[in-house]
C-alpha positions as CSV (number, residue, x, y, z in Angstrom):
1,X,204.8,45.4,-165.1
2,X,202.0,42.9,-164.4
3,X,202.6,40.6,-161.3
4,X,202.8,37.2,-162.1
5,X,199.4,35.6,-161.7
6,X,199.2,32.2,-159.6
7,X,195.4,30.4,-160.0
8,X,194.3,29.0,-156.6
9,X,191.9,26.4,-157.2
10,X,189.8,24.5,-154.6
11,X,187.8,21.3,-154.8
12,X,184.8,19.9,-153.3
13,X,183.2,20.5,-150.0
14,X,185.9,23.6,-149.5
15,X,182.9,26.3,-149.4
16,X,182.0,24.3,-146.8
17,X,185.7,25.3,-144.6
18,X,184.6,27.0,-140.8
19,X,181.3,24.7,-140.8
20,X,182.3,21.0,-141.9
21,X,184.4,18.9,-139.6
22,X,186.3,22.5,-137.2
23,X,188.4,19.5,-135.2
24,X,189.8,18.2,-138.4
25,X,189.7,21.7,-140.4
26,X,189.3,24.5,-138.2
27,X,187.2,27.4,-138.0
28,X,188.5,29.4,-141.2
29,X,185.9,30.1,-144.1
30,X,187.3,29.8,-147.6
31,X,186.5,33.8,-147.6
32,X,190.0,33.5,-144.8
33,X,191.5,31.7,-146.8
34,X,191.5,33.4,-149.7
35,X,192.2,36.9,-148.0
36,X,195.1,35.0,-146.4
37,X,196.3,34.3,-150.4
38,X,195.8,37.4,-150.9
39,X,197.9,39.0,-148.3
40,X,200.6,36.5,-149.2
41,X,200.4,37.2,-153.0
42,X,200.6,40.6,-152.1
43,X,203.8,40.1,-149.9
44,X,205.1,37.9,-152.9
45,X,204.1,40.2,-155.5
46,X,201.9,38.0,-157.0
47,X,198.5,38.3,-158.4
48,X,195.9,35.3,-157.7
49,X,192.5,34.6,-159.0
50,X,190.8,32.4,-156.4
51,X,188.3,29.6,-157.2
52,X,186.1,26.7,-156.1
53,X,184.0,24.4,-157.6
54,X,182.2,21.0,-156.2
55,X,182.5,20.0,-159.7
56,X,185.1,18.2,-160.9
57,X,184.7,18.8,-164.5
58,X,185.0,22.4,-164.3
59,X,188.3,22.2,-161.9
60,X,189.5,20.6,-165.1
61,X,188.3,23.0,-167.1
62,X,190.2,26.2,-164.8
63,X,193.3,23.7,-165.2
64,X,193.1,23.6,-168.5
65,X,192.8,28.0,-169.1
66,X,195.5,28.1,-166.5
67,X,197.8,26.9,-170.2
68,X,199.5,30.2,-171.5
69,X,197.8,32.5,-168.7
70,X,199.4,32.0,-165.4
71,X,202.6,31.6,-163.7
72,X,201.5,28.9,-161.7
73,X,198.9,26.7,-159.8
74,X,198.0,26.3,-156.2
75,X,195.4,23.7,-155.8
76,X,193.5,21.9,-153.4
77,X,191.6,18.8,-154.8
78,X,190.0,18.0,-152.0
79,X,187.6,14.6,-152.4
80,X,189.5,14.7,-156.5
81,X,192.8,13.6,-154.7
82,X,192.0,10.1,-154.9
83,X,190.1,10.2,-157.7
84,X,190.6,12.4,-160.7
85,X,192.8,11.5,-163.5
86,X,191.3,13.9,-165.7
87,X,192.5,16.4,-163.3
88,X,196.2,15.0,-163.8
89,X,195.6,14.7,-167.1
90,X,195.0,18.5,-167.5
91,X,197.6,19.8,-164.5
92,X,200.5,17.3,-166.7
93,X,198.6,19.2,-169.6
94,X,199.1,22.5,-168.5
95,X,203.1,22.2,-168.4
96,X,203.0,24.7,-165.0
97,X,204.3,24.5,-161.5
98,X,201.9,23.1,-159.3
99,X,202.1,23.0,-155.9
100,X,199.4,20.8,-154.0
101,X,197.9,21.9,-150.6
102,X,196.0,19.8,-148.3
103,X,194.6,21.0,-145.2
104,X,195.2,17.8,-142.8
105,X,197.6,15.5,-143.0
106,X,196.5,13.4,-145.6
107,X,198.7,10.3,-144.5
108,X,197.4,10.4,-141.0
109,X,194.1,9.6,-142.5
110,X,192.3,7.1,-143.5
111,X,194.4,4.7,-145.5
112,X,192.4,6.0,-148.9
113,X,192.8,9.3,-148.5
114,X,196.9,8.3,-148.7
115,X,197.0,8.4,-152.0
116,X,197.2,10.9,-154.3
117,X,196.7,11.3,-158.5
118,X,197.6,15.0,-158.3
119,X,200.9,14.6,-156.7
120,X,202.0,12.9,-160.0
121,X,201.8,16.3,-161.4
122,X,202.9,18.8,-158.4
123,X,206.2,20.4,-158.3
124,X,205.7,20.2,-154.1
125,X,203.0,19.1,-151.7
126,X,202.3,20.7,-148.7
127,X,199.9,18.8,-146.4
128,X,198.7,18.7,-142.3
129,X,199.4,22.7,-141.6
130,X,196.2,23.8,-141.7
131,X,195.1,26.9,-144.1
132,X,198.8,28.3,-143.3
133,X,199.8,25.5,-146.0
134,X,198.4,27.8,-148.6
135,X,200.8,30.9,-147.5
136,X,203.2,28.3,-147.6
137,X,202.5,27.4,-151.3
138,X,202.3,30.7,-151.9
139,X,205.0,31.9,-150.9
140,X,206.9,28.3,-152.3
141,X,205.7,29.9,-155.8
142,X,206.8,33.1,-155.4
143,X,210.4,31.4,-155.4
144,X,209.3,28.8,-158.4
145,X,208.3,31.7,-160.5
146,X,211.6,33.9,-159.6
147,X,213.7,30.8,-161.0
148,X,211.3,30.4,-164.1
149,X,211.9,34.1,-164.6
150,X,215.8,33.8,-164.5
């Protein structure tokens, strides 16, 4: 039997993880990251396809081909938090669980980073734990999946 697949997507500036801002973001690449996905999936028995994009248009576009392919959606927005619509649009579009990972503590930020377009369409949000937040999510799927399953 195929594992369920869950699409990790990550927005702007997240190549940029282990270089940009270590005191807010620490020292992990996005390469970590992912492998730490990947072991979770694993553990989960999940399968993830892992993605970033600084462009906004094609985060909606891997939203959109998420419809009818995977389980479920881990994504980061990054800088699109605050922004994107379209990228509601298409995560309301693609009628999957979402869960919504953030880094830092988004509400211990400055007061625009606070609020959030994406969390309209997330089934949970997990924010201010550092890259462990995406084992978290992944692992919060895992369970999201099981109960779509049953």
């Amino acid at each position: 039997m195929t594992p369920p697949l869950i699409v990790v997507l990550n927005g702007p500036n997240l190549n940029m993880l282990g270089v940009r801002e270590p005191e807010k973001y620490g020292n992990a690449t996005l390469d970590d990251v992912e492998a730490l996905c990947a072991e979770a999936a694993e553990e989960f028995g999940l399968a993830i396809d892992f993605r970033q994009t600084n462009s906004e248009g094609e985060l909606v576009t891997w939203v959109q081909e998420c419809r009818g392919r995977a389980a479920g959606i881990i994504i980061n927005p990054a800088g699109y938090t605050t922004t994107s619509i379209a990228l509601l649009d298409a995560l309301l579009l693609a009628e999957l669980p979402v869960i919504e990972v953030h880094i830092t503590n988004i509400h211990r930020r400055e007061e625009f980073r606070h609020h959030s377009y994406v969390s309209k369409a997330a089934t949970g949000v997990i924010c201010g734990l550092g890259v462990a937040g995406y084992a978290l999510a992944m692992r919060a799927m895992a369970e999201l999946v099981e109960q779509d399953e049953e």
